[in-house]
C-alpha positions in Angstrom: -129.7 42.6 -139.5 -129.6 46.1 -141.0 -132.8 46.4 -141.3 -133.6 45.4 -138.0 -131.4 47.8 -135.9 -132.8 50.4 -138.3 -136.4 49.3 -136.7 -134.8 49.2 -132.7 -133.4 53.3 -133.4 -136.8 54.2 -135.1 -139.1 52.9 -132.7 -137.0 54.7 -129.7 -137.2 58.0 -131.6 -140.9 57.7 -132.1 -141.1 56.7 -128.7 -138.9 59.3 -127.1 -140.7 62.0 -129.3 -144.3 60.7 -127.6 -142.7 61.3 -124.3 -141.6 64.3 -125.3 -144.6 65.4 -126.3 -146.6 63.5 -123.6 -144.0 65.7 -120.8 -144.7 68.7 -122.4 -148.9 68.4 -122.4 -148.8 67.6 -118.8 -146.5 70.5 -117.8 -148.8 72.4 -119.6 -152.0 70.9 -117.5 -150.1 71.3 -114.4 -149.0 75.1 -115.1 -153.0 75.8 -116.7 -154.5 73.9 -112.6 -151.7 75.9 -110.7 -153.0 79.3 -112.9 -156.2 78.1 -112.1 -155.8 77.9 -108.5 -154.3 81.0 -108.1 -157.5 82.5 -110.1 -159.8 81.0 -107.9 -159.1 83.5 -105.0 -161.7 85.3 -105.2 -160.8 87.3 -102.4 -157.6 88.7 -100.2 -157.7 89.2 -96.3 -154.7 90.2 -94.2 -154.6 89.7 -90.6 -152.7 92.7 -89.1 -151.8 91.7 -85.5 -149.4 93.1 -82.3 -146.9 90.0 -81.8 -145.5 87.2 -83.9 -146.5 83.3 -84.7 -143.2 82.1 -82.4 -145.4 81.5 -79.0 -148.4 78.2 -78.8 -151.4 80.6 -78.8 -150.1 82.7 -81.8 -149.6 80.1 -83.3 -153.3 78.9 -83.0 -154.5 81.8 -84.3 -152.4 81.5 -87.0 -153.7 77.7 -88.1 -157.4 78.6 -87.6 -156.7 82.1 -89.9 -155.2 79.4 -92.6 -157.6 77.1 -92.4 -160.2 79.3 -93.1 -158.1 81.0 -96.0 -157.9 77.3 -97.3 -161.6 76.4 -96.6 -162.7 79.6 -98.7 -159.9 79.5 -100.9 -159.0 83.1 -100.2 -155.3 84.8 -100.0 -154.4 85.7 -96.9 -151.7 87.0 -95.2 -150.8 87.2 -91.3 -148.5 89.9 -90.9 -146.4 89.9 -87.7 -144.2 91.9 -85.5 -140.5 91.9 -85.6 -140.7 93.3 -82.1 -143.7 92.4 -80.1 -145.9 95.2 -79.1 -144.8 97.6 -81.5 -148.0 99.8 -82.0 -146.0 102.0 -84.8 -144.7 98.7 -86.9 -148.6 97.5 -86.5 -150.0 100.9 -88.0 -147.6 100.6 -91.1 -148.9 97.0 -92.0 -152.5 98.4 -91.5 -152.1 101.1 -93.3 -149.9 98.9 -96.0 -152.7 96.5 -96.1 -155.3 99.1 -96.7 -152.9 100.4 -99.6 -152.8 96.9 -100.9 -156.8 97.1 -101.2 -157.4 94.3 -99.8 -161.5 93.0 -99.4 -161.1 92.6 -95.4 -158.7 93.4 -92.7 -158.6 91.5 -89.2 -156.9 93.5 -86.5 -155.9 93.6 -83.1 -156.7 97.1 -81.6 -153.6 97.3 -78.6 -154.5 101.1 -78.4 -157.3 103.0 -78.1 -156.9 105.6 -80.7 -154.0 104.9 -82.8 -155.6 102.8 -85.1 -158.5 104.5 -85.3 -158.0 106.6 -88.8 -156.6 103.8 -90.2 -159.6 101.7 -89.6 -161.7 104.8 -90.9 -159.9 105.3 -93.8 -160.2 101.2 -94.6 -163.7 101.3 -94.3 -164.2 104.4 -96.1 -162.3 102.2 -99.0 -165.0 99.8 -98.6 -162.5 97.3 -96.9 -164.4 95.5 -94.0 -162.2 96.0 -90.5 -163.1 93.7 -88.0 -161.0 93.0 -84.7 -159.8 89.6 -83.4 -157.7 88.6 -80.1 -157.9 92.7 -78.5 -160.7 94.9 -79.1 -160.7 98.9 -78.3 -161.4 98.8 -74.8 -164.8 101.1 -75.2 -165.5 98.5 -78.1 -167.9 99.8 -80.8 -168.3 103.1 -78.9 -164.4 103.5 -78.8 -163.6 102.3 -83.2 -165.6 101.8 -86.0 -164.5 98.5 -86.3 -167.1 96.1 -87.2 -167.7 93.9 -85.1 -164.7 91.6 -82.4 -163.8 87.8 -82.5 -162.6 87.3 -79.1 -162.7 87.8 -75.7 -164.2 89.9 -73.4 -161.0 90.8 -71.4 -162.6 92.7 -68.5 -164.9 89.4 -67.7 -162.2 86.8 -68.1 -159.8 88.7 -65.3 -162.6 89.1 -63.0 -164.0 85.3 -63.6 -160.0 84.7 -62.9 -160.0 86.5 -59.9 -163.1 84.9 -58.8 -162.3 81.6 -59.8 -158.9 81.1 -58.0 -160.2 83.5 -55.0 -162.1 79.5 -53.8 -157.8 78.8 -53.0 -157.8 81.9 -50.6 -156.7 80.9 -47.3 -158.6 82.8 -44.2 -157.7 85.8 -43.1 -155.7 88.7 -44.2 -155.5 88.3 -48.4 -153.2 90.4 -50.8 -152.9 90.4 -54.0 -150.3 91.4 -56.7 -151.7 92.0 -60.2 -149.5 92.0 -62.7 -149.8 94.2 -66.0 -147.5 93.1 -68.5 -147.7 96.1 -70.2 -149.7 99.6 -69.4 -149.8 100.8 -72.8 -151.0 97.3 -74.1 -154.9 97.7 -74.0 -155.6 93.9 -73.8 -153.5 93.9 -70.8 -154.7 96.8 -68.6 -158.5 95.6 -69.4 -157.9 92.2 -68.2 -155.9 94.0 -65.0 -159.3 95.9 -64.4 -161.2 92.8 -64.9 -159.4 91.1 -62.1 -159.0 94.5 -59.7 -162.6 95.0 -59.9 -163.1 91.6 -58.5 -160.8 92.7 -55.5 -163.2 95.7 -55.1 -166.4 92.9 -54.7 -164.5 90.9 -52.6 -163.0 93.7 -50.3 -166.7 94.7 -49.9 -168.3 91.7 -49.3 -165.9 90.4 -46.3 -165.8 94.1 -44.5 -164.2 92.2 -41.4 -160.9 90.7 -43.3 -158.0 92.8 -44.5 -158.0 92.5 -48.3 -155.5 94.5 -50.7 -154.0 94.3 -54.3 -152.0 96.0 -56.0 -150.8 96.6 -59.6 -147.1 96.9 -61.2 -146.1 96.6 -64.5 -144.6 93.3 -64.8 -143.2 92.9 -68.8 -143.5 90.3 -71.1 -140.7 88.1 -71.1 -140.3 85.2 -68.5 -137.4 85.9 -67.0 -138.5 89.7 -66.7 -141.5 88.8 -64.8 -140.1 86.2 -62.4 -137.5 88.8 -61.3 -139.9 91.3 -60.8 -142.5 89.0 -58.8 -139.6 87.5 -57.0 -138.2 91.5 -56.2 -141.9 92.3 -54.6 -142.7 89.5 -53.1 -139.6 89.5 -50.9 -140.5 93.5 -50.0 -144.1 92.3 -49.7 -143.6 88.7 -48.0 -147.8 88.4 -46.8 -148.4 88.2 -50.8 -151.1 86.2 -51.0 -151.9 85.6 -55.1 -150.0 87.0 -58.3 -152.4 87.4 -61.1 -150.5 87.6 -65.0 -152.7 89.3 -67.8 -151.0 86.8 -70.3 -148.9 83.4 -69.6 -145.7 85.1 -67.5 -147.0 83.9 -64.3 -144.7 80.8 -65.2 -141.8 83.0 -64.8 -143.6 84.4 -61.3 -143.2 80.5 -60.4 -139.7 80.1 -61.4 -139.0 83.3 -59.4 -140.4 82.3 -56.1 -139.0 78.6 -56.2 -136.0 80.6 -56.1 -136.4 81.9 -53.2 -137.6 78.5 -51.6 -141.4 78.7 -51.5 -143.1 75.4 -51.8 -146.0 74.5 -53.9 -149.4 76.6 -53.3 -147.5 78.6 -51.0 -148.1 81.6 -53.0 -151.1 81.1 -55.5 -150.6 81.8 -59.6 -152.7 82.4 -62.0 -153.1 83.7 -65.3 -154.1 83.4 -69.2 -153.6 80.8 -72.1 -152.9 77.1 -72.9 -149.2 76.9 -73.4 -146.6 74.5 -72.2 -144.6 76.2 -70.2 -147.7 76.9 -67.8 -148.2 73.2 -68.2 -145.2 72.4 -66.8 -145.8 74.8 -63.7 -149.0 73.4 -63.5 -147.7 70.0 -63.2 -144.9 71.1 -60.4 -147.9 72.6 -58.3 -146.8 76.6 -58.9 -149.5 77.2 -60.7 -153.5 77.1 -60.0 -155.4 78.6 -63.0 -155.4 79.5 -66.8 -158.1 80.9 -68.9 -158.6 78.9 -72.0 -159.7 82.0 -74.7 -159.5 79.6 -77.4 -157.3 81.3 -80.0 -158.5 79.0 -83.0 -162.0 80.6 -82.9 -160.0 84.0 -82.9 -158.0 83.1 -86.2 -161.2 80.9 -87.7 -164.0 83.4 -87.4 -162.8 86.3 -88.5 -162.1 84.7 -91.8 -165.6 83.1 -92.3 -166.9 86.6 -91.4 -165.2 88.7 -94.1 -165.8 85.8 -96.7 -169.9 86.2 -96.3 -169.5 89.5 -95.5 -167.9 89.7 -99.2 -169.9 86.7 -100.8 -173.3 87.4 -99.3 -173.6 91.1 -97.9 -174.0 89.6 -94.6 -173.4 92.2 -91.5 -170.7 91.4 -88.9 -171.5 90.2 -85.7 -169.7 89.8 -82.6 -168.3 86.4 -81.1 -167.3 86.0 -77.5 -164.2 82.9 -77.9 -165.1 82.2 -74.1 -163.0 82.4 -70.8 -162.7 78.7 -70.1 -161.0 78.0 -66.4 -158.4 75.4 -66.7 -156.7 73.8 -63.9 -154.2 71.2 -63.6 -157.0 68.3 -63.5 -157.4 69.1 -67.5 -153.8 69.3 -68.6 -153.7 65.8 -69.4 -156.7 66.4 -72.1 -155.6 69.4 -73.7 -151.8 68.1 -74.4 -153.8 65.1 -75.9 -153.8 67.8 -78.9 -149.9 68.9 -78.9 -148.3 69.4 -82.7 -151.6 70.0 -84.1 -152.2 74.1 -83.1 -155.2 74.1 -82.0 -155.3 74.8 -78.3 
């Protein structure tokens, strides 16, 4: 009996040593892959942008800039805004990225010269700078950026302009064009884009009365539904309010306030988020442009990797200016939750 409990202890201390042991060999294996992982990076690449992940087309841009990372198996970090727009907080994280030495840098370029040392002094590193989302409104003439991933802004606001202009009623026609933000490149191009459409249409239809004209709207909902709603009661014959970004859903909540029906005013503007689904839904508003921020955050990273790998040149990619209308809502929210429109 002795002899036999004796046996039971020993064999759970041989036992419990093995696991031990056992425990200790897989930590090991698990700490030597995760080391392993992490040395696999062969490469870093920030993505230096002008707002913050919070919104649905940041947020695209975002997946499709991890994605990639993940695809490659490169670091990468997005770094954001604390307060959207802020050209100064942007520079520092270029310029913070550049002292990082990172191998590539994608960046949005809200201002034509502002960035433009820091992208020099990047490149003169041997860090690859390419631009994603905004471009400098000259383009290659205007930075020495690489190459752009995105839109051309100018186009999509006159294909807007021309697009929804189908909806015009006859007669007289005015138009208010709304520029979130004067100092914003992205959104005085697109303003031009959609203004220089007026300008065609004015001259081709010599015998109607057409006008437009621009204010600064903001960049917050509310901000640009009180602003709308403040003009169009001045300016009551207001034919069509044009948004540079997705604030013509505030323009729709300000003129339901003051009463006007459905189509009664026409709205359009830029990007797939819900909140312009919703007005779409109600009947407020007629058009979005599709840009299709995945590409945006995708490319760029596939770009730098060969650029790194291979020694492959940059080249530019136009992420379209899609026309959505309320007929294709039903489609796109068929992807909700997964951040890619």
């Amino acid at each position: 009996m002795s002899l036999k409990i004796i046996l039971v202890n020993t064999t759970h201390q041989f036992v419990g040593g093995i696991m031990k042991k056992l425990t200790t060999i897989l930590a090991s294996i698990v700490m030597a892959i995760s080391v392993s992982s992490i040395a696999k990076a062969e490469y870093k690449f920030n993505f230096v942008m002008h707002s913050d992940t919070n919104n649905a087309f940041w947020a695209a841009v975002h997946k499709g800039f991890k994605d990639a990372c993940a695809q490659v198996g490169a670091d990468c970090q997005m770094l954001t805004l604390s307060g959207d727009g802020d050209q100064q907080e942007q520079l520092q994280n270029l310029e913070s990225s550049i002292a990082q030495g990172v191998d590539g840098i994608v960046t949005t370029i809200t201002n034509p010269t502002i960035f433009d040392a820091a992208v020099d002094e990047a490149l003169a590193a041997g860090i690859p700078v390419i631009t994603a989302n905004t471009d400098d409104p000259e383009g290659a003439a205007g930075s020495n950026r690489l190459a752009y991933v995105g839109q051309d802004l100018e186009a999509a606001g006159y294909e807007l302009a021309a697009t929804l202009s189908k909806q015009f009623p006859d007669g007289p026609v005015h138009v208010l064009i709304g520029v979130a933000d004067m100092n914003q490149s992205w959104a005085y191009t697109r303003a031009n884009g959609i203004a220089r459409f007026m300008d065609d249409f004015k001259a081709a239809n010599p015998d109607r009365e057409i006008t437009y004209e621009k204010i600064e709207s903001g960049m917050d909902l509310s901000t640009v539904g009180n602003r709308v709603a403040s003009y169009v009661q001045t300016n009551p014959n207001t034919t069509a309010y044009f948004d540079v970004g997705f604030w013509e859903a505030g323009a729709a909540q300000g003129i339901r306030n003051l009463g006007y029906e459905p189509g009664q005013m026409l709205l359009a503007g830029f990007d797939l988020v819900d909140v312009v689904f919703e007005e779409m839904e109600k009947g407020y508003v007629q058009l979005t442009v599709d840009q299709q921020p995945y590409y945006q955050g995708y490319m760029s990273v596939h770009q730098l990797y060969l650029m790194n790998k291979y020694g492959l040149s940059a080249l530019d990619i136009n992420t379209g200016k899609a026309m959505i209308g309320p007929d294709d809502v039903a489609k796109i929210r068929s992807f909700k939750g997964m951040s890619v429109r």
